[in-house]
Backbone as JSON Lines, residues from 0, in Angstrom:
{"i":0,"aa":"X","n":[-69.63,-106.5,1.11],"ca":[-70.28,-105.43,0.39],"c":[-70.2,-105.73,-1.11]}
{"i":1,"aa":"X","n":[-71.49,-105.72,-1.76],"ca":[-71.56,-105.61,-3.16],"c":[-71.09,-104.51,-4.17]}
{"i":2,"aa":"X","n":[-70.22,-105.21,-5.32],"ca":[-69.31,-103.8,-5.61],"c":[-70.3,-103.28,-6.84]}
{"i":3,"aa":"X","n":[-70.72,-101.84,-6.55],"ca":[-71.25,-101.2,-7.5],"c":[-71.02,-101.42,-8.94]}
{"i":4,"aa":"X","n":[-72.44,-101.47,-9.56],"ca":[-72.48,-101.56,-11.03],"c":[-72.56,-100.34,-11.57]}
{"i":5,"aa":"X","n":[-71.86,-100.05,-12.44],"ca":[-71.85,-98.9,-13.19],"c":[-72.49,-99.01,-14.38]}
{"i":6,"aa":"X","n":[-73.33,-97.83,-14.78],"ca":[-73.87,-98.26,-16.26],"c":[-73.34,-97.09,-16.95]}
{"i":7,"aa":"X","n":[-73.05,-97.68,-18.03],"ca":[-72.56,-96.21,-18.67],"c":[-73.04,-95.97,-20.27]}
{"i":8,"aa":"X","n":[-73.46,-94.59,-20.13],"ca":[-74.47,-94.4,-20.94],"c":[-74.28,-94.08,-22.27]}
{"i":9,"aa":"X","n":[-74.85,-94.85,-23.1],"ca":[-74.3,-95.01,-24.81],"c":[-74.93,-94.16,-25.53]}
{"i":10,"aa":"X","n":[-74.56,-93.74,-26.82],"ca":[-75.08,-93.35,-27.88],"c":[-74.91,-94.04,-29.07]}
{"i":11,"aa":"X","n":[-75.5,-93.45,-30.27],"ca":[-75.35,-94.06,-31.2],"c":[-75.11,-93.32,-32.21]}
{"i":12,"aa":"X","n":[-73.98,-94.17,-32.99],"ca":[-73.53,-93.44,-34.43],"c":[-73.61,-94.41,-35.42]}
{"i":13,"aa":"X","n":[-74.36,-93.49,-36.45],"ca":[-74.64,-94.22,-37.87],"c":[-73.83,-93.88,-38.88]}
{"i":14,"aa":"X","n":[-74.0,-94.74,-39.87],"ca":[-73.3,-94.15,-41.18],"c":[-73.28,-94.77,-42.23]}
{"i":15,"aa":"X","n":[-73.52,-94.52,-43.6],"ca":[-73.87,-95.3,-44.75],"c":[-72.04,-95.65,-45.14]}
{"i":16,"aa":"X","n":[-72.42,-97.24,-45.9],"ca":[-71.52,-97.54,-46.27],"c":[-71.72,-97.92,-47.78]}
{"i":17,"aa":"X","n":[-70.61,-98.39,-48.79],"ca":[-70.99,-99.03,-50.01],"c":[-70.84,-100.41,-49.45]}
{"i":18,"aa":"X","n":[-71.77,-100.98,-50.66],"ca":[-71.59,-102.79,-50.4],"c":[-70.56,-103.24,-50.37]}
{"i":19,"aa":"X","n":[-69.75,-102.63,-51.05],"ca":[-67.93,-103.42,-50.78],"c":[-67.64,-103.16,-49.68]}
{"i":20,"aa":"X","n":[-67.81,-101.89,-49.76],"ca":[-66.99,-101.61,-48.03],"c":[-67.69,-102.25,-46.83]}
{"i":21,"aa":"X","n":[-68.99,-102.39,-46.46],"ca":[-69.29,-103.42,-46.12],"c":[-69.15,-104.49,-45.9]}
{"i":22,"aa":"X","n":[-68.97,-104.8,-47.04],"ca":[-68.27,-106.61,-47.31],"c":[-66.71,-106.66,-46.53]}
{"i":23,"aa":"X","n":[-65.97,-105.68,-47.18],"ca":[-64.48,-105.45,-46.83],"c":[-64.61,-105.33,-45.58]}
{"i":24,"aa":"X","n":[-65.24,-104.33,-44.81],"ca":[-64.77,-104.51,-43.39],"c":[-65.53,-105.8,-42.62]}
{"i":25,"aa":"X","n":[-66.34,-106.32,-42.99],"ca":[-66.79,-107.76,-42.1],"c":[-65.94,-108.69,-41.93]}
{"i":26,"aa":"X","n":[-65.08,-109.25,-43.33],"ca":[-64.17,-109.38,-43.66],"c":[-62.9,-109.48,-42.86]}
{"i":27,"aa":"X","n":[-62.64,-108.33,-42.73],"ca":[-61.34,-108.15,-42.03],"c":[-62.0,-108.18,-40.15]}
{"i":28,"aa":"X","n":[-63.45,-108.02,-39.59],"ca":[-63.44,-108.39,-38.53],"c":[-63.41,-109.96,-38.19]}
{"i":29,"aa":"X","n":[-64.07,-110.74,-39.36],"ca":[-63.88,-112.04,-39.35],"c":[-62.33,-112.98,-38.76]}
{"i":30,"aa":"X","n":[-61.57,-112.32,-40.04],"ca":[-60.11,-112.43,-39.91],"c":[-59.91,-111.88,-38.45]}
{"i":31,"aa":"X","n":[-60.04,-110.78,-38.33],"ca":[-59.54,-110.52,-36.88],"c":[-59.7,-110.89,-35.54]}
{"i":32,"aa":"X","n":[-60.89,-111.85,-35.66],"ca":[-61.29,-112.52,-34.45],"c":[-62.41,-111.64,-33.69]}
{"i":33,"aa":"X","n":[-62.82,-110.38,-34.48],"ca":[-63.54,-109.8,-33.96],"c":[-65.65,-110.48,-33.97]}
{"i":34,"aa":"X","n":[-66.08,-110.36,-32.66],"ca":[-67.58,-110.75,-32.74],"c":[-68.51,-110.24,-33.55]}
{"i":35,"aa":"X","n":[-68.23,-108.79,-33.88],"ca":[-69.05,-108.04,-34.97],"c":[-68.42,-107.3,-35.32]}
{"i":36,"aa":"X","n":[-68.98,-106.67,-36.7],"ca":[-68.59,-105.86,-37.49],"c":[-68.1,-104.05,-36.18]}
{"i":37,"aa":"X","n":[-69.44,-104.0,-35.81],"ca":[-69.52,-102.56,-34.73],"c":[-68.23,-102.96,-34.02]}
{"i":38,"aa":"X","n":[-67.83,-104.38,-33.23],"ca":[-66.6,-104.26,-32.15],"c":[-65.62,-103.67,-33.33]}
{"i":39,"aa":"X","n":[-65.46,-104.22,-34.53],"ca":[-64.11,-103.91,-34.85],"c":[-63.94,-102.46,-35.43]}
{"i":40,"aa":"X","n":[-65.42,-101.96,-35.54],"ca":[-65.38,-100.51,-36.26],"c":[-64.75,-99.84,-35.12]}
{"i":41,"aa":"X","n":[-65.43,-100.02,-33.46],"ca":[-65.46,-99.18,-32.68],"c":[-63.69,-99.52,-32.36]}
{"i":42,"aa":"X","n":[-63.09,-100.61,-32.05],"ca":[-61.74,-100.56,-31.73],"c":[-60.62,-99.9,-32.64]}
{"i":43,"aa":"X","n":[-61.14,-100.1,-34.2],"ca":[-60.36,-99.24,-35.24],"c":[-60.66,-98.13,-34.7]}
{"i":44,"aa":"X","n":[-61.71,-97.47,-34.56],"ca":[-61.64,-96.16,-34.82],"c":[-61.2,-95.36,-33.76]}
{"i":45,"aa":"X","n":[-60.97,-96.27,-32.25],"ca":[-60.51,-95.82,-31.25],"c":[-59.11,-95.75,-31.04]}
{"i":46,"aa":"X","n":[-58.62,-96.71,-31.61],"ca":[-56.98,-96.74,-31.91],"c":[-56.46,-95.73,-32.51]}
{"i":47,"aa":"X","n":[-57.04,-95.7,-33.83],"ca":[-56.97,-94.26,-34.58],"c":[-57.12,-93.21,-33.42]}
{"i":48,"aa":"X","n":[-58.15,-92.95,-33.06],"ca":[-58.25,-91.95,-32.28],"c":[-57.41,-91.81,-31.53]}
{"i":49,"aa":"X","n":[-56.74,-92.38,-30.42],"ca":[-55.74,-92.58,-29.68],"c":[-54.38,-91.95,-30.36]}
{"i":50,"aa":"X","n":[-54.59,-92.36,-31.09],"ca":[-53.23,-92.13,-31.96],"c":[-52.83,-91.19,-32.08]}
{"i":51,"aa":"X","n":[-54.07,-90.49,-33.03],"ca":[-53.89,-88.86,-33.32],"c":[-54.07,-87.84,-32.27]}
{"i":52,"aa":"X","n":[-54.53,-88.57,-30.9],"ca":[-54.78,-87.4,-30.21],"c":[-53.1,-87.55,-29.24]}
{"i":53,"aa":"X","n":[-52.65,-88.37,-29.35],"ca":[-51.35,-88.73,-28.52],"c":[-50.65,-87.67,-29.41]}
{"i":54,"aa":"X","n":[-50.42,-87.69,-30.86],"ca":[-49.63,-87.38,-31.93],"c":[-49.88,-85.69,-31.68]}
{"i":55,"aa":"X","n":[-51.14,-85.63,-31.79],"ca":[-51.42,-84.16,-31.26],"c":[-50.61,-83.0,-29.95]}
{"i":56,"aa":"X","n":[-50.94,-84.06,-29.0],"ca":[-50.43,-83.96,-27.72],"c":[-48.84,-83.53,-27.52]}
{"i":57,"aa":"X","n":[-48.42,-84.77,-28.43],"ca":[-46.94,-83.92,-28.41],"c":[-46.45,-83.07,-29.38]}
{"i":58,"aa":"X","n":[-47.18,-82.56,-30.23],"ca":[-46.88,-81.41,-31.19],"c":[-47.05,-80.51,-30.3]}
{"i":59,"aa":"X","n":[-48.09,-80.45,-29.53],"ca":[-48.39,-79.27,-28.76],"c":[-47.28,-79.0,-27.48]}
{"i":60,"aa":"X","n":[-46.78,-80.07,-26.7],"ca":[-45.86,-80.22,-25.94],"c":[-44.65,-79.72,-26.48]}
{"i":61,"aa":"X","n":[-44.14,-80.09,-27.76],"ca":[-43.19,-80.32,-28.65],"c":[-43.22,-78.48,-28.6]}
{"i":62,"aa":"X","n":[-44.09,-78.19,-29.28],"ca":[-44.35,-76.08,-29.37],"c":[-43.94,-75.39,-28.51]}
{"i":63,"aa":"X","n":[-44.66,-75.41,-27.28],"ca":[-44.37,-74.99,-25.5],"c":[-42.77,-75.52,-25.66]}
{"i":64,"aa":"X","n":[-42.46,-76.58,-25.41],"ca":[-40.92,-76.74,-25.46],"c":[-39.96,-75.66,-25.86]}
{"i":65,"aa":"X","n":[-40.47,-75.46,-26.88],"ca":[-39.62,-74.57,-28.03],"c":[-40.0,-72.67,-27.45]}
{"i":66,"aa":"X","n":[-40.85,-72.92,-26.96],"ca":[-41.13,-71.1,-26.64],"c":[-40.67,-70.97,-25.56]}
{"i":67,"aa":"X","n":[-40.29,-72.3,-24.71],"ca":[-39.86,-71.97,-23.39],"c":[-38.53,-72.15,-23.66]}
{"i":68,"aa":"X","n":[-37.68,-72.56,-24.51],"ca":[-36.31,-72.53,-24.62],"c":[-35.89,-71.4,-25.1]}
{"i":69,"aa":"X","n":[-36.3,-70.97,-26.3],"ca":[-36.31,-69.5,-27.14],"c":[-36.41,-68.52,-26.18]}
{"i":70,"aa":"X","n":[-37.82,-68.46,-25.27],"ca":[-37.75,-67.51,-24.1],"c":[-36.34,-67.1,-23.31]}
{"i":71,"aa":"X","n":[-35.58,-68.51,-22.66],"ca":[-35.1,-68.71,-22.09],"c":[-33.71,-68.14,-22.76]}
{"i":72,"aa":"X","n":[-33.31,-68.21,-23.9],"ca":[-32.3,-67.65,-24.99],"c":[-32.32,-66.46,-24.83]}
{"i":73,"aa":"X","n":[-32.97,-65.73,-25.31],"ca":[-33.52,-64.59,-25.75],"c":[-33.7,-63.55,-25.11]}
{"i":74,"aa":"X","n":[-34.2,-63.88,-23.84],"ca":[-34.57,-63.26,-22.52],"c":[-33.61,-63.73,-20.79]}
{"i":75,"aa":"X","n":[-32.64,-64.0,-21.36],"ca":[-31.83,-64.93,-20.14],"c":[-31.14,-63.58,-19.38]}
{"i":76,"aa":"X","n":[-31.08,-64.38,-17.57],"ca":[-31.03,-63.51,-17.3],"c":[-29.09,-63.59,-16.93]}
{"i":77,"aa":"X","n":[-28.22,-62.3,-16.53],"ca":[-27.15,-62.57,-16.36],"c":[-26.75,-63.62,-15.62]}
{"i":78,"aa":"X","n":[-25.57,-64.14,-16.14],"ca":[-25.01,-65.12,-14.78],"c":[-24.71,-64.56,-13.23]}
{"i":79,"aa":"X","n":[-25.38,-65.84,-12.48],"ca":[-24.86,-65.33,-11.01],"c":[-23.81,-65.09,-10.66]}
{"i":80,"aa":"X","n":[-22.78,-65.21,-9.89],"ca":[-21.43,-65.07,-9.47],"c":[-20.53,-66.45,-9.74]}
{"i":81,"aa":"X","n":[-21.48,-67.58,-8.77],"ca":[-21.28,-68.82,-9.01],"c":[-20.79,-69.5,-10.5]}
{"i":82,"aa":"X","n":[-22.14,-68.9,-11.32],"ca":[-21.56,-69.35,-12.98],"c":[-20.9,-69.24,-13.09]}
{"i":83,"aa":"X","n":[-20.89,-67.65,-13.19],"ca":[-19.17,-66.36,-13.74],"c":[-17.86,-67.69,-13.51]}
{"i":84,"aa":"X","n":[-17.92,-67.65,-12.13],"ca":[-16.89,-68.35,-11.68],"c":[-15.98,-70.09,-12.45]}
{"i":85,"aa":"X","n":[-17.78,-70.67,-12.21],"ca":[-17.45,-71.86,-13.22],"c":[-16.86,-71.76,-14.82]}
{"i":86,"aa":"X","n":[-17.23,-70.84,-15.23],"ca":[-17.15,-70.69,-16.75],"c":[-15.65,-70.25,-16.81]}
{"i":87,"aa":"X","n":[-15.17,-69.15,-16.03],"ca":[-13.71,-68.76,-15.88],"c":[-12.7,-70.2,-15.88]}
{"i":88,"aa":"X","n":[-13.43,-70.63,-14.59],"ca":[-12.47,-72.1,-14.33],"c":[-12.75,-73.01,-15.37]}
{"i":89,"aa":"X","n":[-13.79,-73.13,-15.94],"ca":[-13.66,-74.18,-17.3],"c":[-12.94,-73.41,-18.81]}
{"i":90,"aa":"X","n":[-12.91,-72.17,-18.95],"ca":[-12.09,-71.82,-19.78],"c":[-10.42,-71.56,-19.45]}
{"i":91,"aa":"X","n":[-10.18,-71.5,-18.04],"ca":[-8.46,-71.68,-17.77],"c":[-8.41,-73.25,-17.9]}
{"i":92,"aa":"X","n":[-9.22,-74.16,-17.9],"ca":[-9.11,-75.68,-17.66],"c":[-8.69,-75.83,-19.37]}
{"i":93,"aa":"X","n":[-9.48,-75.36,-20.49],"ca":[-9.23,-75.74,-21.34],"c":[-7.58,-75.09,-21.9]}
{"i":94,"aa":"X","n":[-7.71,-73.76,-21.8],"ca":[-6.39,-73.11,-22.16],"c":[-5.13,-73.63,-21.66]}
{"i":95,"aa":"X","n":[-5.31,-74.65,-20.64],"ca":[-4.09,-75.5,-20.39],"c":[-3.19,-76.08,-21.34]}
């Protein structure tokens, strides 16, 4: 069986540059081993992207963390029996 081709469907983004910057980024795709100017725009700008949305990701994770611990402070509920118990026996353990 022939394995399906996928096509996947592009758009396009433009954008004016100055002649230096131009120059500057060809430049640095040259150096980089990159085939064109567009591969190395599109891999910069995806890295970047990556980046900040990872960076994002765990600020937001990082937040929730913190409301669910605070919750958990704040709003805790009594100890079971079991605790009670442990906490007794770890404070006669220390008073030894």
């Amino acid at each position: 069986m022939a394995a399906k081709e996928f096509k996947q469907e592009k758009a396009r983004f433009d954008t004016r540059l100055s002649k230096e910057q131009k120059m500057f980024f060809e430049r640095a795709a040259r150096l980089g081993g990159y085939r064109s100017l567009t591969d190395f725009v599109v891999m910069a700008v995806q890295e970047k992207a990556k980046e900040i949305i990872v960076e994002s990701e765990q600020i937001i994770a990082s937040k929730k963390d913190s409301e669910i611990f605070f919750e958990a402070i704040t709003n805790s509920s009594k100890p079971n029996q079991k605790l009670a118990e442990a906490a007794n026996d770890y404070k006669a353990l220390l008073s030894k």
